[in-house]
DSSP file (Angstrom, degrees, kcal/mol; ACC not computed):
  #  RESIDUE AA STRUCTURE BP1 BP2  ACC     N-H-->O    O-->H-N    N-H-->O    O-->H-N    TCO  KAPPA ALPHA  PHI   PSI    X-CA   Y-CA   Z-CA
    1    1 A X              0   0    0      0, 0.0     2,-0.5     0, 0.0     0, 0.0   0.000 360.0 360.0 360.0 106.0    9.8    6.3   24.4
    2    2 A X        -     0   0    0      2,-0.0     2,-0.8     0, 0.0     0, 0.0  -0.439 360.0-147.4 -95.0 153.7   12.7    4.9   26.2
    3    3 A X        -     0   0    0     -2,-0.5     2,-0.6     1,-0.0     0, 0.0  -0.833   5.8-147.6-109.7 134.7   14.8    1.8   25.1
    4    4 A X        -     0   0    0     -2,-0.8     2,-0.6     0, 0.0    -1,-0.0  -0.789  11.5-146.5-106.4 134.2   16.4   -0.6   27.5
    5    5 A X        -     0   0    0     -2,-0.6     2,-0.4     2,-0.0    -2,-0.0  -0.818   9.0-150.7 -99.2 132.4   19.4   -2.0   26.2
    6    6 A X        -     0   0    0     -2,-0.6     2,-3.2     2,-0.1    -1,-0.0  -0.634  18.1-131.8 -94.7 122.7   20.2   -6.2   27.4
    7    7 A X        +     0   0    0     -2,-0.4     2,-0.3     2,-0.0    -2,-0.0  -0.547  63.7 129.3-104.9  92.9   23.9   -7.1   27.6
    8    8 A X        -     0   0    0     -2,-3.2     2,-0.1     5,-0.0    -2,-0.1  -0.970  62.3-114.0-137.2 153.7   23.4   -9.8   25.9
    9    9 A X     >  -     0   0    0     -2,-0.3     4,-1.2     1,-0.1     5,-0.1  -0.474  31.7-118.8 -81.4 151.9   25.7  -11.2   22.3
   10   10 A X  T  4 S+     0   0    0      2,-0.2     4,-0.3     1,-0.1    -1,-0.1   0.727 114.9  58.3 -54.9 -37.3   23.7  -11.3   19.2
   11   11 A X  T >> S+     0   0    0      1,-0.2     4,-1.3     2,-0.2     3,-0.8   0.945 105.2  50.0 -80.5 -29.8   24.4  -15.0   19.0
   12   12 A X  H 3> S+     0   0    0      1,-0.2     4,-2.4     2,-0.1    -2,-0.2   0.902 114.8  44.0 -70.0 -10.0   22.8  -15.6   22.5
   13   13 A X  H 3< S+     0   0    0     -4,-1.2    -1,-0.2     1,-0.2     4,-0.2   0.537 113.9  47.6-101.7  10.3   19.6  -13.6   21.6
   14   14 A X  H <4>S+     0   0    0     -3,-0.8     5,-1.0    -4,-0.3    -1,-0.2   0.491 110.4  48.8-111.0   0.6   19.3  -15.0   18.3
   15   15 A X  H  <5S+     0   0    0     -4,-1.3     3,-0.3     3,-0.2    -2,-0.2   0.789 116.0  51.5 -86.2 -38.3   19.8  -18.8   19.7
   16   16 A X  T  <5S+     0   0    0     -4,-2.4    -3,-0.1    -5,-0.4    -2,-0.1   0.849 114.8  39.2 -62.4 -17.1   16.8  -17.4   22.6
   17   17 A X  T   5S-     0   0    0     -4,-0.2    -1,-0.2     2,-0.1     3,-0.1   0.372 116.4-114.4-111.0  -5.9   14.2  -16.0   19.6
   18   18 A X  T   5 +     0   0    0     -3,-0.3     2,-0.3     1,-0.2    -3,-0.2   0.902  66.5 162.6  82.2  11.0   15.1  -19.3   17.4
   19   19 A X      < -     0   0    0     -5,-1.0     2,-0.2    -6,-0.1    -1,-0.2  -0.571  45.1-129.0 -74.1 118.0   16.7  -16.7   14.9
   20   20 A X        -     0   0    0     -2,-0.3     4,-0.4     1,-0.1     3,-0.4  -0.674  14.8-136.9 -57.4 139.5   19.0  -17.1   12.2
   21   21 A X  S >> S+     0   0    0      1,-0.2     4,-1.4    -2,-0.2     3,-1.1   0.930 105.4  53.3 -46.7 -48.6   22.2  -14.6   12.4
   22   22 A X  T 34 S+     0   0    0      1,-0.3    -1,-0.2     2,-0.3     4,-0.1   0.919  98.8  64.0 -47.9 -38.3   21.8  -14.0    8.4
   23   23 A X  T 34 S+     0   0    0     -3,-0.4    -1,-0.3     1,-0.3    -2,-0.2   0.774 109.2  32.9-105.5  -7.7   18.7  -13.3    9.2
   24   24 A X  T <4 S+     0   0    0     -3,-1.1    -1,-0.3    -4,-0.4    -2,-0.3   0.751 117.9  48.3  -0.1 -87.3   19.7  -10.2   11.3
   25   25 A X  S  < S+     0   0    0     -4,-1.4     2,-0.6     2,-0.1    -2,-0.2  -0.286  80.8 131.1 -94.2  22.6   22.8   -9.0    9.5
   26   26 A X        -     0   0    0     -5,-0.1     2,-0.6    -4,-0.1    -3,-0.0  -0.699  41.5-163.2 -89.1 115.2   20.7   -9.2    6.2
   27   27 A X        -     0   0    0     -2,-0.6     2,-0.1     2,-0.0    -2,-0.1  -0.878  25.0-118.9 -90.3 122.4   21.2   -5.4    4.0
   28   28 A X        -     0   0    0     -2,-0.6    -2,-0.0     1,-0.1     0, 0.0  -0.519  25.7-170.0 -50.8 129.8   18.7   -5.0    1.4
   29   29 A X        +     0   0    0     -2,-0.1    -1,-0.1     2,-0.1     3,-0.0   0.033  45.6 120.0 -92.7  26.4   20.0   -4.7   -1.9
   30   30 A X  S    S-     0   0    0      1,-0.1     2,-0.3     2,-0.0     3,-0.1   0.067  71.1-101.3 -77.9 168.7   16.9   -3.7   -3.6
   31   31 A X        -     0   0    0      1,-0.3    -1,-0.1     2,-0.0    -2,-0.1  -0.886  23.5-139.7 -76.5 137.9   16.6    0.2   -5.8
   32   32 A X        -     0   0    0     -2,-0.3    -1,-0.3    -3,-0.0    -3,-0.0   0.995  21.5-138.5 -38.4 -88.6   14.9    2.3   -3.6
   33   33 A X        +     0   0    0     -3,-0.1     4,-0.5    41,-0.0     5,-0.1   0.584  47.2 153.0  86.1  36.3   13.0    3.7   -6.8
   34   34 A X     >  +     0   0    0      2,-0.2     4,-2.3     1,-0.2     3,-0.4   0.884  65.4  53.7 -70.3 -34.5   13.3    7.2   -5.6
   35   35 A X  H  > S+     0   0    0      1,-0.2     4,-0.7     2,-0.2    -1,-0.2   0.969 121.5  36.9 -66.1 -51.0   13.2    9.0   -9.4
   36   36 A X  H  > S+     0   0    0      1,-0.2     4,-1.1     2,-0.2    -1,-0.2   0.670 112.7  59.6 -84.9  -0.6    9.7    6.9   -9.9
   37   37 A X  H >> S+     0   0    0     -4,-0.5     4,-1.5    -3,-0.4     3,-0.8   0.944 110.5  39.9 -67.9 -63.5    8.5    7.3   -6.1
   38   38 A X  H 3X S+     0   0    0     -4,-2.3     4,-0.5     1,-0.3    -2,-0.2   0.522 114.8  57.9 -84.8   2.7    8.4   11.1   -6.4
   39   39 A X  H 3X S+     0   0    0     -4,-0.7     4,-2.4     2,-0.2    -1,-0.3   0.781 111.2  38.9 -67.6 -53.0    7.0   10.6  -10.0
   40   40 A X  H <X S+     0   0    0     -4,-1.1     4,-1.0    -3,-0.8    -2,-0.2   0.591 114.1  52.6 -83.0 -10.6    4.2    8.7   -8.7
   41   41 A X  H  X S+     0   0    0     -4,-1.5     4,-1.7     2,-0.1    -2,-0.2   0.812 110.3  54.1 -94.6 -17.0    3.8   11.1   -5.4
   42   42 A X  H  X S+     0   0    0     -4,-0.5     4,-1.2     2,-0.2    -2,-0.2   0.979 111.4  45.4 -63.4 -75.1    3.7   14.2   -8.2
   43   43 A X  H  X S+     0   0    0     -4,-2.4     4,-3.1     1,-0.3     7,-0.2   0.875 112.0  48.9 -55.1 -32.0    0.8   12.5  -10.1
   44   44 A X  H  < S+     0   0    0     -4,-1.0     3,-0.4     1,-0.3    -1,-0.3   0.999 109.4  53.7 -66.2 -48.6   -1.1   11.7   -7.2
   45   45 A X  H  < S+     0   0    0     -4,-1.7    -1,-0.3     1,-0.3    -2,-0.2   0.661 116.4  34.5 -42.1 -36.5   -0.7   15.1   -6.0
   46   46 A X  H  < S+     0   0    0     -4,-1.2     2,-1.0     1,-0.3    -1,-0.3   0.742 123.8  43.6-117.5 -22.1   -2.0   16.8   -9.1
   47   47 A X  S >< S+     0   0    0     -4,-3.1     3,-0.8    -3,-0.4    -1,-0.3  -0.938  70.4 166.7-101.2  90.5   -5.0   13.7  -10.2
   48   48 A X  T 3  S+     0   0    0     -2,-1.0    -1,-0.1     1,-0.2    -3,-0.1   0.899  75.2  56.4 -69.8 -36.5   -6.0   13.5   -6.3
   49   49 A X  T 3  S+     0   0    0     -3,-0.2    -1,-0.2    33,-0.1    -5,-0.1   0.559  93.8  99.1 -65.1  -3.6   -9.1   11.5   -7.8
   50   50 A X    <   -     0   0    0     -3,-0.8     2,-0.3    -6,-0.2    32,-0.2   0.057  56.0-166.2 -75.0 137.3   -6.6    9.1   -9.4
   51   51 A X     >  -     0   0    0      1,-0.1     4,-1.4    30,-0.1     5,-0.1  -0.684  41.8 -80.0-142.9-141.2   -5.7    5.9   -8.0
   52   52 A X  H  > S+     0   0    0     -2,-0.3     4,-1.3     2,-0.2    -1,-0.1   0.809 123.1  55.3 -70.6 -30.9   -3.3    3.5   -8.5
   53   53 A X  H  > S+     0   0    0      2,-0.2     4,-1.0     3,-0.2    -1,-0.1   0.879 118.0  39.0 -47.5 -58.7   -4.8    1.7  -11.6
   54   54 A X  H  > S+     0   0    0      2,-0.3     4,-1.2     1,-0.2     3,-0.5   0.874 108.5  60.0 -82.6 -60.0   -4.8    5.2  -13.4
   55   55 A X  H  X S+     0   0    0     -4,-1.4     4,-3.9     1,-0.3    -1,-0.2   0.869 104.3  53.0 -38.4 -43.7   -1.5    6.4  -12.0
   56   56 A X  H  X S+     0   0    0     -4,-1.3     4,-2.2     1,-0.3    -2,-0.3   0.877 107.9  49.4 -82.9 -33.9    0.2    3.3  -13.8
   57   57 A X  H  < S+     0   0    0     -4,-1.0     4,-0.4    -3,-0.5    -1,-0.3   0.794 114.2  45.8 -52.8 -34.3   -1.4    4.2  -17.3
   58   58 A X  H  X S+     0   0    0     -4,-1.2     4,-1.6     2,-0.1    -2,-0.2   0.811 110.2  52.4 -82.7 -39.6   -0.2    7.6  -16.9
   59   59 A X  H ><>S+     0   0    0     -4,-3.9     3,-2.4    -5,-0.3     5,-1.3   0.993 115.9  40.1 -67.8 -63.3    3.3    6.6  -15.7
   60   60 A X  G ><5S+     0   0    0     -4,-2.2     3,-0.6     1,-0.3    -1,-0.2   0.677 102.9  65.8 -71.3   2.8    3.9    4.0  -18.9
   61   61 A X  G 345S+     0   0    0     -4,-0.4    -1,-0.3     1,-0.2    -2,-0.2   0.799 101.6  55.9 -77.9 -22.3    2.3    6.5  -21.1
   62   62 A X  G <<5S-     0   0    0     -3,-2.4    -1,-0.2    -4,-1.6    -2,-0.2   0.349 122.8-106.7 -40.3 -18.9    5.6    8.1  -19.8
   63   63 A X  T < 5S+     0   0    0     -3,-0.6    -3,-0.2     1,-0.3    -2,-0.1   0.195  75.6 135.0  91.0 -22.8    7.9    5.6  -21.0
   64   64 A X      < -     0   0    0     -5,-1.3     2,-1.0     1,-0.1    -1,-0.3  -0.538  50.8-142.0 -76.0 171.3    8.6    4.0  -17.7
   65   65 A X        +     0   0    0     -3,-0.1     2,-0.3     2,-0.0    -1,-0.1  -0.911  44.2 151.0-124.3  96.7    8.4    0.2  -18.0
   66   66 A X        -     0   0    0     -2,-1.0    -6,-0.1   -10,-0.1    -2,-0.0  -0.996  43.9-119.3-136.7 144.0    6.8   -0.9  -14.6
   67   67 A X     >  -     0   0    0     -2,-0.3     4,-0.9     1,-0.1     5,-0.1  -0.043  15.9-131.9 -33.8 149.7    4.9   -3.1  -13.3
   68   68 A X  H  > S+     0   0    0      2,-0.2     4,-2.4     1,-0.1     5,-0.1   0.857 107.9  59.1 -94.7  -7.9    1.7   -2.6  -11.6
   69   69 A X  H  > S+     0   0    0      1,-0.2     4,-2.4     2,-0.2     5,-0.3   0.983 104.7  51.8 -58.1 -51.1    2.4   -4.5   -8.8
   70   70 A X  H >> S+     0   0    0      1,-0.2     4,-1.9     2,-0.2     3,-0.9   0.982 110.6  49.7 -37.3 -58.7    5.2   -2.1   -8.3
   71   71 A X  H >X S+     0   0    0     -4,-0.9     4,-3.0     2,-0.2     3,-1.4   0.964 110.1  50.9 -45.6 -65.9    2.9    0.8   -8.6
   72   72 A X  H 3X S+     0   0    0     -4,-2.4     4,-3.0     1,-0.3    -1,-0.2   0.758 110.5  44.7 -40.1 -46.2    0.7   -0.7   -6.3
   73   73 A X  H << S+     0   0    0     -4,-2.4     4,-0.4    -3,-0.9    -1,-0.3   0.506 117.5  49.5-103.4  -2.7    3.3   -1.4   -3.7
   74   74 A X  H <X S+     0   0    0     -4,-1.9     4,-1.6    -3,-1.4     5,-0.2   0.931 105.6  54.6 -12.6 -93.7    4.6    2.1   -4.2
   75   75 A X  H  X>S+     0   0    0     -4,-3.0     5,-2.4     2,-0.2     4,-0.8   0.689 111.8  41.7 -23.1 -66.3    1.5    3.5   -4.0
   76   76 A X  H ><5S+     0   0    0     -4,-3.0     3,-2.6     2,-0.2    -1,-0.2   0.998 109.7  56.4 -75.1 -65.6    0.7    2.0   -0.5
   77   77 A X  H 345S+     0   0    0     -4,-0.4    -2,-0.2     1,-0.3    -1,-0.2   0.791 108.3  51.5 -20.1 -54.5    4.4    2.6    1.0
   78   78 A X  H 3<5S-     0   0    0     -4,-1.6    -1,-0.3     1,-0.0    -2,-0.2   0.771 116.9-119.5 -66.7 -35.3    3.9    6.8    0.1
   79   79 A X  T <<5 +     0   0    0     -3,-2.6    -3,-0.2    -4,-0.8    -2,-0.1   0.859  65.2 146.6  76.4  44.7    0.7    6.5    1.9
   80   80 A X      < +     0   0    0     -5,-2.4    -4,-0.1    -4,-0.2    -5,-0.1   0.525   8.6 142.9-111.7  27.7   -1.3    7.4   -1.0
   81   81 A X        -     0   0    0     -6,-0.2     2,-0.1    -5,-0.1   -30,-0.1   0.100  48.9-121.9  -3.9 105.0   -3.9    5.7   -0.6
   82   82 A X        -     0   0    0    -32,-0.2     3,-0.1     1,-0.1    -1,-0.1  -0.487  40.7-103.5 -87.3 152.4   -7.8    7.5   -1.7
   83   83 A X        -     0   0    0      1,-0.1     2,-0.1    -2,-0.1    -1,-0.1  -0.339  38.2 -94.8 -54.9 145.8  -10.2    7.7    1.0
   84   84 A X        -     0   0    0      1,-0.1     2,-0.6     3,-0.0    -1,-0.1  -0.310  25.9-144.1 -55.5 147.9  -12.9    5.5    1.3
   85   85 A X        -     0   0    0     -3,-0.1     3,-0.1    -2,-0.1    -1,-0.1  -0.810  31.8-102.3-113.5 127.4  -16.0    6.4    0.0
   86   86 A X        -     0   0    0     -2,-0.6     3,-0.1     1,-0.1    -1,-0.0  -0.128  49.6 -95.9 -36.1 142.4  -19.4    5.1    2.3
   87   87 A X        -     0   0    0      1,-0.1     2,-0.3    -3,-0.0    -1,-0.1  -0.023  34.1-118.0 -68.6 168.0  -20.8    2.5    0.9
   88   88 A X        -     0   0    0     -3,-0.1     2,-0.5     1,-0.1    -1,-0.1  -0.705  30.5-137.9-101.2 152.8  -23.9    3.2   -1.5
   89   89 A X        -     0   0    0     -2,-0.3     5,-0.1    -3,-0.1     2,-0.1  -0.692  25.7-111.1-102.4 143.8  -27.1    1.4    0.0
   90   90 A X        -     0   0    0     -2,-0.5     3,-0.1     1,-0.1     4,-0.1  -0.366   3.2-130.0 -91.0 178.7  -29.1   -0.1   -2.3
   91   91 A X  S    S+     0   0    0      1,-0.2    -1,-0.1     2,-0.2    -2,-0.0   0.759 109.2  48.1 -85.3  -3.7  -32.1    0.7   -3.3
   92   92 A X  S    S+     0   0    0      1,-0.2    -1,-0.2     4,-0.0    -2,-0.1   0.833 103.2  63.1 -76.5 -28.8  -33.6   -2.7   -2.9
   93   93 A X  S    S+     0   0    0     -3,-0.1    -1,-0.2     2,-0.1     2,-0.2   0.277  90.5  92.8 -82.5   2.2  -32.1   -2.9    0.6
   94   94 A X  S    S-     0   0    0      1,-0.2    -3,-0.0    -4,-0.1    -4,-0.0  -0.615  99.4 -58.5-102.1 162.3  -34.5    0.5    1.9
   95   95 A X        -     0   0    0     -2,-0.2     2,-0.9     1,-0.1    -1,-0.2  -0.072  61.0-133.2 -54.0 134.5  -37.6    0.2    3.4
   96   96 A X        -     0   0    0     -3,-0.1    -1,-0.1     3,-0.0     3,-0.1  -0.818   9.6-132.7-108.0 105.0  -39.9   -1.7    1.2
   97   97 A X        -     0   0    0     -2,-0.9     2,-0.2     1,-0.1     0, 0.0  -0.401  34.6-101.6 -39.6 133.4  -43.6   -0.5    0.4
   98   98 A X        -     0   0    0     -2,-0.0     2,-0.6     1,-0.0    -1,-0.1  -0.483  45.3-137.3 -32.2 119.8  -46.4   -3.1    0.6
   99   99 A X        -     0   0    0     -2,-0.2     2,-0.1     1,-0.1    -1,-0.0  -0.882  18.6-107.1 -99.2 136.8  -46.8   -3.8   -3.0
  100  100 A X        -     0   0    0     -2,-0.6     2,-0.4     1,-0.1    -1,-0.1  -0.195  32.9-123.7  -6.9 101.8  -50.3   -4.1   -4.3
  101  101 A X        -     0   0    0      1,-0.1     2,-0.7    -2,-0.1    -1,-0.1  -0.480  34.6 -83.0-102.3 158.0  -51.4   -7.3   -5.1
  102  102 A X              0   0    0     -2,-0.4    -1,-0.1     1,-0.1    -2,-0.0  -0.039 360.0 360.0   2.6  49.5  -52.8   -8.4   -8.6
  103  103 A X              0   0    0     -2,-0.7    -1,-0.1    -3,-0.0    -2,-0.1   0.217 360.0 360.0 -17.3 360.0  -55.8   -8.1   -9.7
C-alpha cells in the first residue's frame, strides 16, 4: 500500500472537505477500558458458547458496575462476535402433503 503525500496546509484541506480544524486535531479522552477488555476477552475465551448478554451477568456477578451497552460495544470492538448459526426452517415452510379431506 503506498501513500501519496499533497503539499497542501491543514487549513486549506480542511476549507476543500468542508471540515472543521477541531474536528481534526480532536484527542479522545475516553478510558480505553483495557483491565475490563481483557476480562471480557478471558470469559469469552473460556464460555465460547457465551455471548454478550451472558458475558455481562458473569462480569457484574464480578463486581464490575457496567453497562451492557458497554459490554456490547466491547464485545463487538474485540471481535468477539459468535458465529451465526443457519437459520432453522420451519416445519410448516417444507413440502406440504395433500391432506385428506373430511369425511
Amino acid at each position: 500500500m503506498t501513500t501519496t503525500s499533497y503539499q497542501v496546509s491543514e487549513r486549506r484541506a480542511c476549507m476543500t472537505l468542508a471540515l472543521a480544524r477541531s474536528t481534526i486535531r480532536y484527542k479522545s479522552t475516553a478510558d480505553p477500558q483495557t483491565a475490563l477488555r481483557m476480562r471480557l476477552r478471558d470469559l469469552a475465551g473460556a464460555r465460547v458458547g457465551y455471548g454478550y448478554r451472558r458475558l455481562h451477568i458473569l462480569i457484574e456477578r464480578e463486581g464490575w458496575r457496567v453497562n451492557h451497552k458497554r459490554i456490547y460495544r466491547l464485545y463487538r470492538e474485540e471481535g468477539l462476535a459468535m458465529r451465526r448459526r443457519p437459520p432453522r426452517r420451519r416445519k410448516a415452510c417444507l413440502k406440504r402433503e395433500l391432506r385428506p379431506l373430511a369425511a
